[in-house]
Backbone bond lengths (Angstrom), bond angles and torsions (degrees), N, CA, C in turn:
res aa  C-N    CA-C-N  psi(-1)  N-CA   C-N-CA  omega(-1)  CA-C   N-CA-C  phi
1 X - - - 1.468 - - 1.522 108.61 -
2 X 1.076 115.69 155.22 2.011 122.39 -166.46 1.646 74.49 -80.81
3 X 1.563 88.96 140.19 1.364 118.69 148.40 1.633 104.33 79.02
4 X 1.431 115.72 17.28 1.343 107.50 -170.24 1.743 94.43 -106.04
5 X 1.112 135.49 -155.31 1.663 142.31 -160.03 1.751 77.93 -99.63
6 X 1.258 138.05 -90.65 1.654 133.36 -149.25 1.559 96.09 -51.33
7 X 1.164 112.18 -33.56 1.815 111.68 176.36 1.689 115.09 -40.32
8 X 1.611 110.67 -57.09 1.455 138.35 -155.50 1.784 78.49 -88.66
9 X 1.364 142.68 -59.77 1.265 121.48 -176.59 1.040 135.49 -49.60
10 X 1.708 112.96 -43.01 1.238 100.42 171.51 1.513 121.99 -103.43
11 X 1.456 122.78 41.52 1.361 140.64 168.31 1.335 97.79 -86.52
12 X 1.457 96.99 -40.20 1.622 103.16 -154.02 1.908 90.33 -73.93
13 X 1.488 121.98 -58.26 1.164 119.16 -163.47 1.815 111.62 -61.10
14 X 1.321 108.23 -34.97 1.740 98.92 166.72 1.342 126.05 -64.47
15 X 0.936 101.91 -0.69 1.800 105.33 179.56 2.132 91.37 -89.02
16 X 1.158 104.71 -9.09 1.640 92.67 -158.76 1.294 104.78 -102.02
17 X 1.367 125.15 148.20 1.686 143.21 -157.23 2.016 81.14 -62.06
18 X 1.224 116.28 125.82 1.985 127.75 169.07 1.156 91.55 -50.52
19 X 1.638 128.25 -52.46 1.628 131.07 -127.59 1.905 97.79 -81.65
20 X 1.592 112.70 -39.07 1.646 130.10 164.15 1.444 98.91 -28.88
21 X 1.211 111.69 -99.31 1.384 124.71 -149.46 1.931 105.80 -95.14
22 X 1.386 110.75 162.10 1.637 121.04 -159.22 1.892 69.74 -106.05
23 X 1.775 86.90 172.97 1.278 106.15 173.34 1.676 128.75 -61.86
24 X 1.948 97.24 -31.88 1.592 86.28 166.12 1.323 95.34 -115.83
25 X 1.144 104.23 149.43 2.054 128.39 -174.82 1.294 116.53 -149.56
26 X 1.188 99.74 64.17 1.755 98.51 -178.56 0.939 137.40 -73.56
27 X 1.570 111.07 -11.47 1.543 123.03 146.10 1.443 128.21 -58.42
28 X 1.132 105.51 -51.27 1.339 103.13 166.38 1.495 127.35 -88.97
29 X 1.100 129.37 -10.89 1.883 117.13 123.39 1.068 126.73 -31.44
30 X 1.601 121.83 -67.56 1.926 106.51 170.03 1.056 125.74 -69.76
31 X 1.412 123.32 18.11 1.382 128.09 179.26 1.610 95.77 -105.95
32 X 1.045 127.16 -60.65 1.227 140.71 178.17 1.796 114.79 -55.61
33 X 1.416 112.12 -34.68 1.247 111.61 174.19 1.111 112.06 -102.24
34 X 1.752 135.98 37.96 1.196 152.59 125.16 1.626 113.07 -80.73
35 X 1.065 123.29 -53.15 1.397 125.89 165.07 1.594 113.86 -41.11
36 X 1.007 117.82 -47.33 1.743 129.12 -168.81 1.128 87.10 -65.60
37 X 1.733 127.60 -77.61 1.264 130.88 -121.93 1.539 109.10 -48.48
38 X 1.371 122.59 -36.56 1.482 118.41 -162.91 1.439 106.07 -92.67
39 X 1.349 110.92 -23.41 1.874 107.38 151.68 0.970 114.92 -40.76
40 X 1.565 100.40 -76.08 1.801 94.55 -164.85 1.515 122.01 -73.48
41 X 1.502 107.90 22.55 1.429 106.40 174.26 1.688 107.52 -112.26
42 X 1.660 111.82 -13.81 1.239 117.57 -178.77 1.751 89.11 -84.87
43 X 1.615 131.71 -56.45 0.983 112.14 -167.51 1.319 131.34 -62.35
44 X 1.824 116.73 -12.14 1.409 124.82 158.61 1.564 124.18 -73.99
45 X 1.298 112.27 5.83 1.796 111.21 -156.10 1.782 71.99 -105.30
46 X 1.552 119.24 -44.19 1.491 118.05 -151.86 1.621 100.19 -78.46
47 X 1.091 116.63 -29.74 1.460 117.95 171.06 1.412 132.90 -59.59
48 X 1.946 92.21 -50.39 1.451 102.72 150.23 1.433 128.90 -35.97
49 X 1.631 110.11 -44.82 1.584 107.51 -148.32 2.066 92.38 -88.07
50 X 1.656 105.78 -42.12 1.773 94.24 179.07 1.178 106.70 -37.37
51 X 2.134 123.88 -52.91 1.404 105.90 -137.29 1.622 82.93 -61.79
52 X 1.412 143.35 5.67 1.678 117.42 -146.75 1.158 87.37 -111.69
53 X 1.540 130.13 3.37 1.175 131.12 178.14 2.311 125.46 -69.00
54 X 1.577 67.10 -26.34 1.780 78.32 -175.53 1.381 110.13 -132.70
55 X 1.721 126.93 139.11 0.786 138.66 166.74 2.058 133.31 -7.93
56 X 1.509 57.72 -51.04 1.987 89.64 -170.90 1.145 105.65 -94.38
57 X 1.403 142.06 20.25 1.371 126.60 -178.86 2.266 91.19 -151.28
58 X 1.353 115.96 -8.25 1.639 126.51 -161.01 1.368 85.22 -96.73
59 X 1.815 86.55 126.15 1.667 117.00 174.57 1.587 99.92 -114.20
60 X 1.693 87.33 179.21 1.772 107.77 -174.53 1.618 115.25 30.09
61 X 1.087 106.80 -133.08 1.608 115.10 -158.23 1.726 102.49 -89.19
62 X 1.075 104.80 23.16 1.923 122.34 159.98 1.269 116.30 -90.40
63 X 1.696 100.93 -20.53 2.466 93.65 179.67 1.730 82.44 -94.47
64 X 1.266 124.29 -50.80 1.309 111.21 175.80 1.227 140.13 -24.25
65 X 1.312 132.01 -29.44 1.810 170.24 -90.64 1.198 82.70 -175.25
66 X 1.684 125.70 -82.31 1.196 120.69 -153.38 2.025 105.52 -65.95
67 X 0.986 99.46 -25.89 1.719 109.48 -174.71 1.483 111.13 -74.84
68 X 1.074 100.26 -37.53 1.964 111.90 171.28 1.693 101.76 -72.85
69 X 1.166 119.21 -49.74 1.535 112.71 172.74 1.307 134.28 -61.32
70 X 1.393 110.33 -32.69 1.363 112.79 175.16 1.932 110.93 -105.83
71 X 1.410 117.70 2.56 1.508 123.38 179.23 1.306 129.72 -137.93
72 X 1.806 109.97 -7.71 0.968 109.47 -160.64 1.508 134.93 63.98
73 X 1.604 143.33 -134.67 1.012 144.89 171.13 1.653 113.54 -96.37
74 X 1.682 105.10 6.50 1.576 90.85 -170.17 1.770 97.52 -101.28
75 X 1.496 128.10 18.98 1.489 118.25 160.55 1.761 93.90 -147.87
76 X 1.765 95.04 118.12 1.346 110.68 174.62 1.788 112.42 -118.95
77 X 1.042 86.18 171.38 1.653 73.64 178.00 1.609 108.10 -105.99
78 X 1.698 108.74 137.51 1.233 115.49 -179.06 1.562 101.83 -55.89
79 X 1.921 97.53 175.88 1.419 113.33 -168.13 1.618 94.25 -100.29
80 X 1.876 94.79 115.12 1.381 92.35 170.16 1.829 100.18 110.95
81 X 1.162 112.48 -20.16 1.476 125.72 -170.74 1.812 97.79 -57.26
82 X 1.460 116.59 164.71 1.137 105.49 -166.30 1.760 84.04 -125.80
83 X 1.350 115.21 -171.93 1.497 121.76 -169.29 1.370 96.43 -66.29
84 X 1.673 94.63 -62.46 1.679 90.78 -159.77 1.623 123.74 -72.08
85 X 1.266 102.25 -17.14 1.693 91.95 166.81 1.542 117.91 -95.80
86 X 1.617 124.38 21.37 1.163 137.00 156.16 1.240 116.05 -53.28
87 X 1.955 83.51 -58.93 1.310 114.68 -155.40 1.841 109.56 -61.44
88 X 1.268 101.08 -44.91 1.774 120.39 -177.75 1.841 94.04 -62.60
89 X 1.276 119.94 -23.79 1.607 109.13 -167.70 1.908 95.04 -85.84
90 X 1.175 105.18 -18.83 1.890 111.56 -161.45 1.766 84.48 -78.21
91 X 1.628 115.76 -67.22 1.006 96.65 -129.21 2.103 95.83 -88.10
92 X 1.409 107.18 -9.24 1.554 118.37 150.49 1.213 105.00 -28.78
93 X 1.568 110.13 -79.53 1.202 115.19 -162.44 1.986 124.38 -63.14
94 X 1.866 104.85 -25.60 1.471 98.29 154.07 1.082 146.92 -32.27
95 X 1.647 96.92 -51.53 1.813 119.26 -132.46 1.350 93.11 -117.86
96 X 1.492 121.21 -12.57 1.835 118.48 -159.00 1.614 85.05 -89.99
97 X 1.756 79.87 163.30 2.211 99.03 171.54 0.937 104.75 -108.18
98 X 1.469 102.98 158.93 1.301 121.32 -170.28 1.310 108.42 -120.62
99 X 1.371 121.50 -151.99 1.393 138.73 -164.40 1.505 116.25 6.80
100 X 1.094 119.70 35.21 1.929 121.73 174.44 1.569 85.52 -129.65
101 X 1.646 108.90 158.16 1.273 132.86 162.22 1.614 113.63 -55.79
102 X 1.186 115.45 -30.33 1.483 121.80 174.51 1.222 124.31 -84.96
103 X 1.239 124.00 -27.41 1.583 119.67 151.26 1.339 109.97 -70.40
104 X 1.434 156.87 -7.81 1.410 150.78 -150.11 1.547 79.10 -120.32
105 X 1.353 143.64 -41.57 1.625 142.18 166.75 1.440 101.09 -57.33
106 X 0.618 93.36 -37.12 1.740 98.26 -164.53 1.412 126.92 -58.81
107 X 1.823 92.31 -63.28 1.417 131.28 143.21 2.106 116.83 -26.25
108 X 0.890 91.87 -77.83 1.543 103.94 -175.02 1.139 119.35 -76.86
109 X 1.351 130.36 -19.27 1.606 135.65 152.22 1.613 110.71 -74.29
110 X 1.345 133.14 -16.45 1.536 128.08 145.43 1.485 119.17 -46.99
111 X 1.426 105.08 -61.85 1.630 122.57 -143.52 2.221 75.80 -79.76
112 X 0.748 109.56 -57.58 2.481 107.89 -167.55 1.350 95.63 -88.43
113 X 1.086 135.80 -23.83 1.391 108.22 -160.32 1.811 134.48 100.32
114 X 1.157 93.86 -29.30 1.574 115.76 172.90 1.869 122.33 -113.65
115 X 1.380 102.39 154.03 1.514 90.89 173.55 1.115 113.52 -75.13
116 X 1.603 120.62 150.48 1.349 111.40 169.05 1.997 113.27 -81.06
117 X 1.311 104.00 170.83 1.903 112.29 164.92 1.109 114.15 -80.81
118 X 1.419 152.91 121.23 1.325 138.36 -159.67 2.289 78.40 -134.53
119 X 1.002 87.93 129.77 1.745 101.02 175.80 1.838 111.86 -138.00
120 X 1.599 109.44 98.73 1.296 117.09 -174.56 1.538 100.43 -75.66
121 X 1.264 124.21 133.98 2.112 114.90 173.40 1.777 81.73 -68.44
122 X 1.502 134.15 -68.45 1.544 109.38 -153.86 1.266 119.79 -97.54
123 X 1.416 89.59 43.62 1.597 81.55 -179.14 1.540 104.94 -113.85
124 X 1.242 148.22 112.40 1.579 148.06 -163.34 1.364 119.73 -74.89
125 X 1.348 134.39 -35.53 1.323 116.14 133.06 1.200 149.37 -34.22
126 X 1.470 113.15 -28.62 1.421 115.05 152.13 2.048 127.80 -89.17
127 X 1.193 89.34 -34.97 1.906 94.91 158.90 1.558 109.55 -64.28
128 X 1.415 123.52 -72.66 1.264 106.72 -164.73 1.556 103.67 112.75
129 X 0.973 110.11 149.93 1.942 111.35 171.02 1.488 117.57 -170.32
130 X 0.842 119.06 166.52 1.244 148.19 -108.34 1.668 81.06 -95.57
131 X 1.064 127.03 115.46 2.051 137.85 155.19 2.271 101.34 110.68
132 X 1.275 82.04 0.66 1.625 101.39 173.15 1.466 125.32 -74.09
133 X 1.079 121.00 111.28 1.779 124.31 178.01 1.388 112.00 -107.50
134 X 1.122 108.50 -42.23 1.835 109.09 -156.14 1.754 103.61 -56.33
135 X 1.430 122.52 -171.87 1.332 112.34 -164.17 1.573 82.67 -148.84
136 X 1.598 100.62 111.36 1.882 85.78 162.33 1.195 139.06 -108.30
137 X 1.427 122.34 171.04 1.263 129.31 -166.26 1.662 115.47 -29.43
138 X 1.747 104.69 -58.58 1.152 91.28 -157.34 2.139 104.54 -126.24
139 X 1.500 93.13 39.06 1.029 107.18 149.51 1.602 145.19 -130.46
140 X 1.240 122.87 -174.49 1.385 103.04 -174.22 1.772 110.29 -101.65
141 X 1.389 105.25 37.53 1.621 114.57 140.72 1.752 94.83 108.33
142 X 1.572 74.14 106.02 1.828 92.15 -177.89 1.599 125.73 -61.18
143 X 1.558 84.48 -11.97 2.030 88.54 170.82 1.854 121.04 -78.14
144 X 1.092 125.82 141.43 1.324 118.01 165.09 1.596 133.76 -64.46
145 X 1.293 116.42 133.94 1.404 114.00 159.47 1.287 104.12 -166.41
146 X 2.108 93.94 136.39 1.716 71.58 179.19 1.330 135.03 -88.24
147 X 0.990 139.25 175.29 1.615 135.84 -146.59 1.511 134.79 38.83
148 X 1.526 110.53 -8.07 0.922 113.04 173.08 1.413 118.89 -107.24
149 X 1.452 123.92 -45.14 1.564 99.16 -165.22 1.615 95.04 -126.27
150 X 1.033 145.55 -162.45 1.414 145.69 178.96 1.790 124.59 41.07
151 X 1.150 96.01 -141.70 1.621 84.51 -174.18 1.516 106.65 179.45
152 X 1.494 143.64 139.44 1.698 159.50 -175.03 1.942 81.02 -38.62
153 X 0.999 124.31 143.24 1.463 116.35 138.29 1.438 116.52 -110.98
154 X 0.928 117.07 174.56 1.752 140.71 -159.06 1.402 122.54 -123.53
155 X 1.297 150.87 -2.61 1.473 131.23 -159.07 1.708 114.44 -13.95
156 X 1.271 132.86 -30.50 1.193 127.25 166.28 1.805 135.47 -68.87
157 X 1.718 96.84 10.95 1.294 104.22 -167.12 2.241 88.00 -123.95
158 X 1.192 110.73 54.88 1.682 91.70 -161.12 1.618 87.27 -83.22
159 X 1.522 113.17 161.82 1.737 131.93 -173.07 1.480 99.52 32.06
160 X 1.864 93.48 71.30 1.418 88.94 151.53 1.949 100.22 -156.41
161 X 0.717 109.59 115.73 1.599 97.51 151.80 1.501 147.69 -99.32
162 X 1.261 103.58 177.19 2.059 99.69 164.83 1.612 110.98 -117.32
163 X 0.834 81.84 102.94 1.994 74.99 170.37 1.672 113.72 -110.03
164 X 1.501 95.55 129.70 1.464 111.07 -175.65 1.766 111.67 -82.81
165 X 1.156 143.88 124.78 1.093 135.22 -155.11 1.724 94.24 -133.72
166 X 1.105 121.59 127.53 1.929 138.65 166.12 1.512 109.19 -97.98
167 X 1.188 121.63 101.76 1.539 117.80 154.46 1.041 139.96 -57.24
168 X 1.487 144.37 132.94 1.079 114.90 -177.76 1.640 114.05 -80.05
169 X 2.243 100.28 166.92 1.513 94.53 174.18 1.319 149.88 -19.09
170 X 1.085 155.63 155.51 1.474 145.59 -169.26 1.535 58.20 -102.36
171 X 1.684 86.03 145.67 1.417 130.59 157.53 1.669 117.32 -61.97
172 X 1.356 136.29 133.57 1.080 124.70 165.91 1.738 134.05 -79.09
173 X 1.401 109.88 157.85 1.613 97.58 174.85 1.278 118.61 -108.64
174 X 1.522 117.97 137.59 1.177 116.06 -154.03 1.832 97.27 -93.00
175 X 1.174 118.99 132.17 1.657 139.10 160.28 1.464 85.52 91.58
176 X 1.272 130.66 60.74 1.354 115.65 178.66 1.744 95.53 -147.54
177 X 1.108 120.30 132.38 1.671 118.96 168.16 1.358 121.75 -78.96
178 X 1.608 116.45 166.84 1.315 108.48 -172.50 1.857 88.28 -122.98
179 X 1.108 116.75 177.06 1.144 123.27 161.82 1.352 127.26 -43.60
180 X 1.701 118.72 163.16 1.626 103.83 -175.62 1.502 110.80 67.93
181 X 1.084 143.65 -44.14 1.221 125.37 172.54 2.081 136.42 -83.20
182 X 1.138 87.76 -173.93 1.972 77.76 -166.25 1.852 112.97 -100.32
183 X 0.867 86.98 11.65 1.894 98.52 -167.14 1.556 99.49 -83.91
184 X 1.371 126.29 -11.41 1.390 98.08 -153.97 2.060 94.80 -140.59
185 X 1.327 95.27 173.72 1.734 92.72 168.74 1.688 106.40 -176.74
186 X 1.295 110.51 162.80 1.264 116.90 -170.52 1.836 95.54 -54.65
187 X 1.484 111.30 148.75 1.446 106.08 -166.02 1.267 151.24 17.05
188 X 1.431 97.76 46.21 1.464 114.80 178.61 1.425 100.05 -167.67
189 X 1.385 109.47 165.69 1.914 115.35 169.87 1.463 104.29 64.66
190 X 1.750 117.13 170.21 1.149 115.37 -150.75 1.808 96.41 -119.29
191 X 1.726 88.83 74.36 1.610 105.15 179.98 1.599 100.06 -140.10
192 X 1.720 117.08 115.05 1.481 122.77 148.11 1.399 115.93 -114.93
193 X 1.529 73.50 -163.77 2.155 83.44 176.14 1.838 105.43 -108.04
194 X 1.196 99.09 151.49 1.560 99.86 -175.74 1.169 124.84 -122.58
195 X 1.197 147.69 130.92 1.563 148.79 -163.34 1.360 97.51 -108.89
196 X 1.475 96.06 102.72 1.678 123.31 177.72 1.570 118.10 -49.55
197 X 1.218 106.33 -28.15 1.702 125.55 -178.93 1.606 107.23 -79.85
198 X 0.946 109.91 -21.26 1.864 123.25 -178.38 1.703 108.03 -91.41
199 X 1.449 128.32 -32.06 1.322 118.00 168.94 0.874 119.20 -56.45
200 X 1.619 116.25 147.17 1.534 116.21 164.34 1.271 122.48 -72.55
201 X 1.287 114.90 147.11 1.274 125.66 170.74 1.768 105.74 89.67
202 X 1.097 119.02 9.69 1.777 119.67 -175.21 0.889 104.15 -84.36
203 X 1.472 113.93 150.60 1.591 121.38 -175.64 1.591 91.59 -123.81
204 X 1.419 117.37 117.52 1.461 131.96 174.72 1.349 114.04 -69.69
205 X 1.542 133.19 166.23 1.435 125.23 158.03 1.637 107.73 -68.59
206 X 1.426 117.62 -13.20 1.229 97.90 172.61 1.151 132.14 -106.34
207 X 1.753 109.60 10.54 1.404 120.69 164.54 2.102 108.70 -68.11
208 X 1.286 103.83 -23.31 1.664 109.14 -158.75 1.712 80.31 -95.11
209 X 1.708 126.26 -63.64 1.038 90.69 178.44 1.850 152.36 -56.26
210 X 1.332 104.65 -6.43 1.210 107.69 -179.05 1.108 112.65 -82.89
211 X 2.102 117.01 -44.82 1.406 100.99 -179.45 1.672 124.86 -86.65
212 X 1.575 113.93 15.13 1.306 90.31 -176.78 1.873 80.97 -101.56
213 X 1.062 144.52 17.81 1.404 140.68 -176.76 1.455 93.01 -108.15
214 X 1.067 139.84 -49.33 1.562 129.39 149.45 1.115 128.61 4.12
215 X 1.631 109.29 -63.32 1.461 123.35 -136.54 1.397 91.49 -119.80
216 X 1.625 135.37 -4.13 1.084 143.77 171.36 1.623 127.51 -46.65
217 X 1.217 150.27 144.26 1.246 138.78 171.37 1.360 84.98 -98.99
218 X 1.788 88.91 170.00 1.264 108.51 -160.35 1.955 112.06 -77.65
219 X 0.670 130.98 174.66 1.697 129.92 -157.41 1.194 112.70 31.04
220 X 1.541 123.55 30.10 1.917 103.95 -163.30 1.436 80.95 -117.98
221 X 1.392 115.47 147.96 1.940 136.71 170.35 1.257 97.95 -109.62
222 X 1.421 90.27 139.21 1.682 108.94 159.85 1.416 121.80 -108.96
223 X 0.971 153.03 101.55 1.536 126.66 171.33 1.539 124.61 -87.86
224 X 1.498 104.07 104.84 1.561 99.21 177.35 1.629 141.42 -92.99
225 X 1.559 94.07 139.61 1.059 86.73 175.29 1.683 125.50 -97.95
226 X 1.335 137.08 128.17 1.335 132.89 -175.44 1.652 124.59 -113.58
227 X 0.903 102.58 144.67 1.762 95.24 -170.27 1.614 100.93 -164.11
């Protein structure tokens, strides 16, 4: 492979007079593969350092770096998180819009998996009124009923919403029991306690509260709901 140690050896040996040395030269192999070695360790350090040059190509504790540089402490990487779905949370979090109801959907159907319910009190597409059937796009159904489809509106509630937010499943632990079963017991068997905030891949209430407060305009409330 270019740039690896047998690469730099036999670069090194074609440069050398054929008629010198016989086909096996094993002296001058360990002579020659002392010469290489710190090549092909400079030409792996320099390869290393481009991919760390760009977003899309920066491993280990380089998206970390890059996430502290462009966010500070408000995007870390979960425990257990892997590069590339770091990487999809960094450059999400660049490139996405903000301050509209459709980036805050947008937003929060990344981070769980599901859309969220977004219910404006003055906004009438999301209330609904009174001789109204049709169902629109981007509400939860402009016809009335009560308990079922629409919602009270408010003019006294203006820049504010509720957004209903679904997490996804807690992740499972692998060789570990859950309750109800016979495998396990206080100091013994393959049963502990687990700190839900420590799995990979968990989405906290305070992962949802930060990014839909993010993406907020300025004087506008949200009140969320999470479950």
């Amino acid at each position: 492979m270019t740039g690896d140690l047998s690469d730099f050896v036999s670069r090194l040996r074609s440069v050398l007079p054929g008629r010198w040395f016989g086909d096996q030269a094993p002296n001058l192999t360990a002579i020659l593969t002392c010469i290489a070695t710190p090549w092909a360790w400079l030409y792996g350090l320099l390869s290393y350092v481009i991919l760390q040059t760009r977003i899309s190509t920066a491993t280990d504790n380089w998206l970390d770096i890059i996430a502290l540089d462009f966010f500070g402490s408000d995007l870390a990487r979960k425990s257990g998180e892997s590069d590339n779905s770091f990487r999809s949370r960094i450059v999400g979090t660049l490139l996405r819009g903000a301050a509209t109801r459709s980036a805050i959907s947008a937003c929060i159907q990344v981070l769980t998996g599901s859309e969220p319910r977004i219910f404006e009190p003055a906004r009438c597409a999301d209330t609904g009124s009174y001789s109204t059937l049709a169902d629109g796009p981007l509400s939860s159904g402009c016809g009335l009923a009560y308990g079922i489809t629409g919602g009270w509106g408010n003019l006294n509630l203006p820049f504010q919403i509720f957004v209903s937010v679904t997490r996804p499943p807690t992740p499972v632990v692998a060789m570990l029991a859950g309750y109800t079963t016979a495998v396990g017991a206080y100091g013994q068997g393959s049963i502990a306690y687990v700190n839900l905030s420590a799995l990979p891949g968990q989405v906290t209430e305070e992962d949802v509260r930060r990014s839909v407060s993010s993406l907020l305009p300025v004087t506008t409330i949200a009140w969320l709901q999470i479950t």
